[in-house]
C-alpha positions as CSV (number, residue, x, y, z in Angstrom):
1,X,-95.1,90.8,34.9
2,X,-92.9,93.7,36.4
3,X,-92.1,96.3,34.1
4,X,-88.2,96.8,32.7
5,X,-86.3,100.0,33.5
6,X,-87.6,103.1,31.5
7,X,-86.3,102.9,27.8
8,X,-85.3,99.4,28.7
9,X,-85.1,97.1,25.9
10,X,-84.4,93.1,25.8
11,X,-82.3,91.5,22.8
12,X,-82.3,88.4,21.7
13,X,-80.7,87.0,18.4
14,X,-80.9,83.6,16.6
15,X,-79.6,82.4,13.5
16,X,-82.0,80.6,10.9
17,X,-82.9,80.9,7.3
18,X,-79.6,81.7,6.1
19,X,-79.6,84.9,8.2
20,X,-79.8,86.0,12.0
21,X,-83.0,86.9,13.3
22,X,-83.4,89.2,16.2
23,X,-85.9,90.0,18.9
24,X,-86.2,93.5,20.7
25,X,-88.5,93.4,23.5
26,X,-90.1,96.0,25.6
27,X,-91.8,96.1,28.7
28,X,-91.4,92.5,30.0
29,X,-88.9,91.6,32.7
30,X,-86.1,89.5,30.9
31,X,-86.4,86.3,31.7
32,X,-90.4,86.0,30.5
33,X,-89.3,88.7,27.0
34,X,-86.2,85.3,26.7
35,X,-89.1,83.3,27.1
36,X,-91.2,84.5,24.4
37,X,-88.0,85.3,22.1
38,X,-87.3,81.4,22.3
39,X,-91.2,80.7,21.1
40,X,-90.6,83.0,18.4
41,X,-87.3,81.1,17.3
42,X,-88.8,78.2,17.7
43,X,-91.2,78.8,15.1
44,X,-89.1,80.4,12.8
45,X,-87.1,76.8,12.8
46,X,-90.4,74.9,12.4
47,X,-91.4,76.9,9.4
48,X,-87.5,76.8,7.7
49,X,-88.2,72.7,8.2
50,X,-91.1,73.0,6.4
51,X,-90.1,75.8,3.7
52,X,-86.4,75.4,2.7
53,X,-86.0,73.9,-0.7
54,X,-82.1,72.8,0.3
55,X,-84.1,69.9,2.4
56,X,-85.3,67.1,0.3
57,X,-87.6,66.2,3.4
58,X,-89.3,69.8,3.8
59,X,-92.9,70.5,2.1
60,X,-91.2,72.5,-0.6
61,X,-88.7,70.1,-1.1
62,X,-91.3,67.6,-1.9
63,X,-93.2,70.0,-4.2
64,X,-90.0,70.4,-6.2
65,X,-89.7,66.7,-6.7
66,X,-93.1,66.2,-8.3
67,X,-94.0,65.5,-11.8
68,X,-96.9,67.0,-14.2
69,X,-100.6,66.4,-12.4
70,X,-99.0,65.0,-9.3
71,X,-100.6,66.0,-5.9
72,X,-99.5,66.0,-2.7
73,X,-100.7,67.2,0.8
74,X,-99.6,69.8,2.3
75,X,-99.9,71.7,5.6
76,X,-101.4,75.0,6.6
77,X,-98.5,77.1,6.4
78,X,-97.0,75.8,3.7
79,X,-100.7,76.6,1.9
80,X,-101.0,79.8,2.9
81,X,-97.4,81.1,1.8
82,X,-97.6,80.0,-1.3
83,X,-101.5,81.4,-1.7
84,X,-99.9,84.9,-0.3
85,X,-97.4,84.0,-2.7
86,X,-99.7,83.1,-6.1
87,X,-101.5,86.3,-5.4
88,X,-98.6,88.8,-5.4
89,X,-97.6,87.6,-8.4
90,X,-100.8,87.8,-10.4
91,X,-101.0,91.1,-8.7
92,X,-97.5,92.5,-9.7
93,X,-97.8,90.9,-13.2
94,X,-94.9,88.5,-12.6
95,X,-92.3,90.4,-11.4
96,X,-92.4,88.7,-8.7
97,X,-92.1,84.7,-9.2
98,X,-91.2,82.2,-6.1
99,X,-90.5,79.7,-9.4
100,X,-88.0,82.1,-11.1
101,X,-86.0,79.2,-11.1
102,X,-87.8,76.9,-13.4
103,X,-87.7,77.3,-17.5
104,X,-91.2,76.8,-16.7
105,X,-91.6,79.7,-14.6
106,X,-94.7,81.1,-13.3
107,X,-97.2,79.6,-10.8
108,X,-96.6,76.0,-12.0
109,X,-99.2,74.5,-9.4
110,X,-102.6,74.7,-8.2
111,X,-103.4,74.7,-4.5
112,X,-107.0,73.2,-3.2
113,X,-109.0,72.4,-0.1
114,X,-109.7,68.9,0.8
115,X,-111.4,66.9,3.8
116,X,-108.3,66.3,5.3
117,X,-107.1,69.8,5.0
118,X,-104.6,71.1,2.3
119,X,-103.0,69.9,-1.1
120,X,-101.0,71.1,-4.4
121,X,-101.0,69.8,-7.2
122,X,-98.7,70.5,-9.9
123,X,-99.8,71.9,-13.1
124,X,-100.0,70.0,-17.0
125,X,-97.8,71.7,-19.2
126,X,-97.0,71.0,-23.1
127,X,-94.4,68.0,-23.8
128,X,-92.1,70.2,-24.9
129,X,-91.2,72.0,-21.9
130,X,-87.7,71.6,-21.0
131,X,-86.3,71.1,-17.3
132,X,-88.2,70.9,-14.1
133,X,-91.9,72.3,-13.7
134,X,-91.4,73.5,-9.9
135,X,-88.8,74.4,-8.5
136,X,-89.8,76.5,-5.9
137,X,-87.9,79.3,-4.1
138,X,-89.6,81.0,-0.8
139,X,-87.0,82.7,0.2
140,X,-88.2,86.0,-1.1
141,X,-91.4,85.9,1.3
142,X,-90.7,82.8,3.9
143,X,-88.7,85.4,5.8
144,X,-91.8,87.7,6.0
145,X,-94.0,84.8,6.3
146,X,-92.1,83.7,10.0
147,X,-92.1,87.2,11.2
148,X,-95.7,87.1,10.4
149,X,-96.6,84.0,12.1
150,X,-93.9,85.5,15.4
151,X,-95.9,88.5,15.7
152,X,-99.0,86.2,16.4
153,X,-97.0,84.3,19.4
154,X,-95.9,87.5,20.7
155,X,-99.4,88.7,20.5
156,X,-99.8,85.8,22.5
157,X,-97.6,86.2,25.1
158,X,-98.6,89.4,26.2
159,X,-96.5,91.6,24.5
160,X,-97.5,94.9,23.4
161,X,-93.6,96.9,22.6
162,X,-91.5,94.5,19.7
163,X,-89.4,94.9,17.3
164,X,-88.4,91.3,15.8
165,X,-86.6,91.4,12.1
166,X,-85.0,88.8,9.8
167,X,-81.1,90.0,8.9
168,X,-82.2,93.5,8.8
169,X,-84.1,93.1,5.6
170,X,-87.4,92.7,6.9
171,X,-88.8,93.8,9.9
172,X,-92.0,94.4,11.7
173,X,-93.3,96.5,14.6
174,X,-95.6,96.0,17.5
175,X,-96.7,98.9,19.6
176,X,-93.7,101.5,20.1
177,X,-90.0,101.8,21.5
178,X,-89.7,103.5,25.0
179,X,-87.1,106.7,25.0
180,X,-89.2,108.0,22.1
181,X,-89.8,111.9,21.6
182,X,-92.8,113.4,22.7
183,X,-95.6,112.9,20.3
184,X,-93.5,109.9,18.7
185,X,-95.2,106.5,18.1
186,X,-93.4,103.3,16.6
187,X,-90.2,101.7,16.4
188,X,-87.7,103.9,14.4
189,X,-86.0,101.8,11.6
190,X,-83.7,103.2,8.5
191,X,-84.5,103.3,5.0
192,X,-82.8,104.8,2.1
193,X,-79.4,102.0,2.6
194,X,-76.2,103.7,2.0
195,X,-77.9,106.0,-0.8
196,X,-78.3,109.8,-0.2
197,X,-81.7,110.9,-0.7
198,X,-82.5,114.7,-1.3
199,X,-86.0,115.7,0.5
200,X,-86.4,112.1,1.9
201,X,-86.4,111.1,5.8
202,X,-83.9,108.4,6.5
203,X,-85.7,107.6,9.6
204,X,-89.4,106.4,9.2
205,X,-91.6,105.1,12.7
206,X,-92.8,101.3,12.1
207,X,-96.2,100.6,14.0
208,X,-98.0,97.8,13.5
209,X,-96.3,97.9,10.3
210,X,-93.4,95.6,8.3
211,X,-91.0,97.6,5.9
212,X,-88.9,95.4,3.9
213,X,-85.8,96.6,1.8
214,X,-84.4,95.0,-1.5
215,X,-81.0,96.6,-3.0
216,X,-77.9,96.2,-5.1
217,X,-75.3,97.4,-1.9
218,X,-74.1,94.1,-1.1
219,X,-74.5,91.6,-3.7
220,X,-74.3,94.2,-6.4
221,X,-77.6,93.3,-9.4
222,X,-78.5,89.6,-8.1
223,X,-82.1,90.1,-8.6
224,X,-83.6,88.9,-12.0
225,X,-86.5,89.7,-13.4
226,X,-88.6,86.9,-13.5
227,X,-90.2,88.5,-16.8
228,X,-87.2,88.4,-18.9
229,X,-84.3,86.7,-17.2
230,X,-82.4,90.0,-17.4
231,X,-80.7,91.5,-14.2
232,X,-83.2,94.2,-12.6
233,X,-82.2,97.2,-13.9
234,X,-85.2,100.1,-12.8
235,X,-83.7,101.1,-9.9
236,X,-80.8,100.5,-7.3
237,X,-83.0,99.6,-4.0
238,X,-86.6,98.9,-3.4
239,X,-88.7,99.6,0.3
240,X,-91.8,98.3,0.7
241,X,-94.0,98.6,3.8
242,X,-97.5,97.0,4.4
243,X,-99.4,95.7,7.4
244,X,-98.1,91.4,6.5
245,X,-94.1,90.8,6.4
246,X,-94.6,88.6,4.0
247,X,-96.3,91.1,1.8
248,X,-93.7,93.5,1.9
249,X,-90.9,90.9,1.9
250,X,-92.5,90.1,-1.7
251,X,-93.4,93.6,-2.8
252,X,-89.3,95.1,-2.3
253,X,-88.6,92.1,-4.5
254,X,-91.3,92.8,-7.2
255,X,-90.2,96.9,-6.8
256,X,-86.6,96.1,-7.9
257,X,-88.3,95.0,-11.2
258,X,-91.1,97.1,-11.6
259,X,-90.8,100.2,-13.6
260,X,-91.9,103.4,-10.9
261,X,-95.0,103.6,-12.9
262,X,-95.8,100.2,-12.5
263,X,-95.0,100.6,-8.6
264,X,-97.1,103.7,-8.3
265,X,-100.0,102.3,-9.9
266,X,-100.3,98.8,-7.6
267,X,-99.6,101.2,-4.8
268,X,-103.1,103.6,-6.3
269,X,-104.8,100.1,-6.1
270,X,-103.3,98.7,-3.0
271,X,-103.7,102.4,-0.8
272,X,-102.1,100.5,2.4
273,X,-98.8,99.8,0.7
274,X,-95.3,101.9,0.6
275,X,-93.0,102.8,-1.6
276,X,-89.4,104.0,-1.5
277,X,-87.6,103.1,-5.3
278,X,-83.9,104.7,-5.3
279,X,-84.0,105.3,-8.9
280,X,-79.8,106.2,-9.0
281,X,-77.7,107.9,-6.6
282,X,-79.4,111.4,-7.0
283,X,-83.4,110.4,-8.1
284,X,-85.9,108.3,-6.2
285,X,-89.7,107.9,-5.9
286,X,-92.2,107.5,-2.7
287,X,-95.4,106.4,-3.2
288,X,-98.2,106.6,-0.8
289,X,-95.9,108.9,1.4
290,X,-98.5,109.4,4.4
291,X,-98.5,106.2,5.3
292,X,-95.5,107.4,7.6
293,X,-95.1,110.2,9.9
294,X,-91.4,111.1,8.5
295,X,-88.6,112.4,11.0
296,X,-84.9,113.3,10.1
C-alpha cells in the first residue's frame, strides 16, 4: 500500500443504529482505507440486524417475544453482548440494566452453551409478575459492541492509524493520528461536553483505548436509574474509558447513576477503567487519572 500525504487522514461516514458512524483512517491510500471503511459498515449493519429490538425478525427481537422457560438459539454475537452485558450489570450492582424496560427488570434470562453453538433461555419468575419478562434494550452497549467487533476487521485489513466512533458518543483508537506533537501518542478526542472543568484537560490521547461519554446536554435527564425508576440524578455527564467499547459504552451509562463513591470504588477493583463524573457545573471527579497522559 503507498503511504497518504503526511498528516493525511481518510473520512468516511455511514449512518446506522440510529446514529452516523464514522471512520478516520491513516496511512492507507484512499481507495483501499474506502475499502476497509465499507467492511467496517458492513458489519455494523449485520450486527443492527441482529441487535435492534424495533425488528421483530432480529435475535433480540425474538428474545423479547418469548415467554417464561422458553429457549431459543442464538448466534455468537448476540451471546457475547448480552454475556458482556450480564456481567456489567452484576458488576455495577444494577445500575446498569439492558432490561430497564421490563417491570421485571434485571437479567431476565440465562444464556448457555450447547452442541450446536449458543442459546437463552428466559427466566421463571412468580405468577404475579406484571407485563413482559424481556424486553431487551442493547442500545446502551450494541454501539460499543460494533466498534469492537470493527476494530477486529481493521486489524485485519492492515491498518495500524484509526479512529472509527459511533455519533460521537463512543469511540475507539488504534495506533495514533499523524500531525501529532513531538512525544504525542494517540488520537486526541474531547471530554468534559460543554461543561467547564477547573484543573481538568479537555483534551485526553485515545490509544488502543475506547472512551465513551453519557450526559444531560442534549436530551436534558433521559437516563433512569434502573434501581429505582427515578431520573439519574448524581451527576450531569459521565466518561468512561476502557480497553472494549462495549465496556465503556456500558460503564458512562452505569456512571450517570452511580454515586462518585460507587464509581471510584469499581474503578479501585477494575484498575484499567476511567473515570470523568461532572458532578454540576463547578465540581467533578476523575478516577484512575493516569490512565491518560493529559494535554490542554
Amino acid at each position: 500500500m503507498s503511504e497518504p500525504a503526511t498528516g493525511q487522514v481518510h473520512r468516511f461516514a455511514h449512518e446506522a443504529m440510529g446514529t452516523i458512524f464514522e471512520a478516520l483512517i491513516a496511512e492507507s491510500e484512499a481507495k483501499y482505507a474506502a475499502q476497509a471503511a465499507q467492511a467496517i459498515f458492513r458489519e455494523v449493519d449485520r450486527l443492527e440486524a441482529l441487535f435492534s429490538r424495533f425488528n421483530a425478525c432480529s435475535e433480540i427481537g425474538q428474545v423479547n417475544r418469548l415467554g417464561p422457560g422458553q429457549s431459543m438459539t442464538i448466534g455468537l454475537e448476540t451471546y457475547e453482548c448480552l454475556k458482556t452485558a450480564a456481567l456489567i450489570s452484576a458488576e455495577t450492582g444494577g445500575a446498569f440494566d439492558i432490561n430497564f424496560r421490563s417491570p421485571a427488570k434485571g437479567m431476565a434470562f440465562e444464556l448457555f452453551r450447547h452442541q450446536g453453538g449458543f442459546g437463552l433461555k428466559i427466566r421463571e419468575i412468580p405468577a404475579s409478575q406484571p407485563g413482559k419478562i424481556a424486553d431487551l434494550d442493547l442500545g446502551a452497549i450494541g454501539k460499543g459492541f460494533a466498534l469492537d467487533k470493527a476494530q477486529a476487521i481493521l486489524a485485519d485489513w492492515g491498518i495500524e492509524q484509526a479512529l472509527i466512533h459511533a455519533g460521537t458518543s463512543t469511540a475507539v483508537a488504534i495506533g495514533s493520528a499523524p500531525g501529532l506533537s513531538a512525544g504525542e501518542k494517540g488520537w486526541p478526542v474531547g471530554v468534559g461536553g460543554v461543561f467547564s472543568l477547573r484543573d481538568a484537560a479537555k483534551r485526553v490521547l485515545l490509544k488502543a483505548r475506547a472512551l465513551s461519554g453519557s450526559g444531560t446536554e442534549v436530551k436534558g435527564r433521559h437516563v433512569k436509574d434502573p434501581r429505582t425508576g427515578r431520573p439519574a440524578e448524581q451527576c450531569l455527564a459521565a466518561w468512561a474509558s476502557h480497553p472494549r467499547a462495549a465496556v465503556a459504552d456500558a460503564l458512562s451509562t452505569a456512571f450517570m447513576v452511580m454515586n462518585p463513591e460507587e464509581v471510584r470504588g469499581y474503578c479501585e477493583r477494575r484498575p484499567e477503567t476511567w473515570a470523568l463524573l461532572v458532578l454540576d457545573h463547578e465540581r467533578h471527579r476523575i478516577f484512575n487519572r493516569d490512565i491518560f497522559e493529559q494535554r490542554l
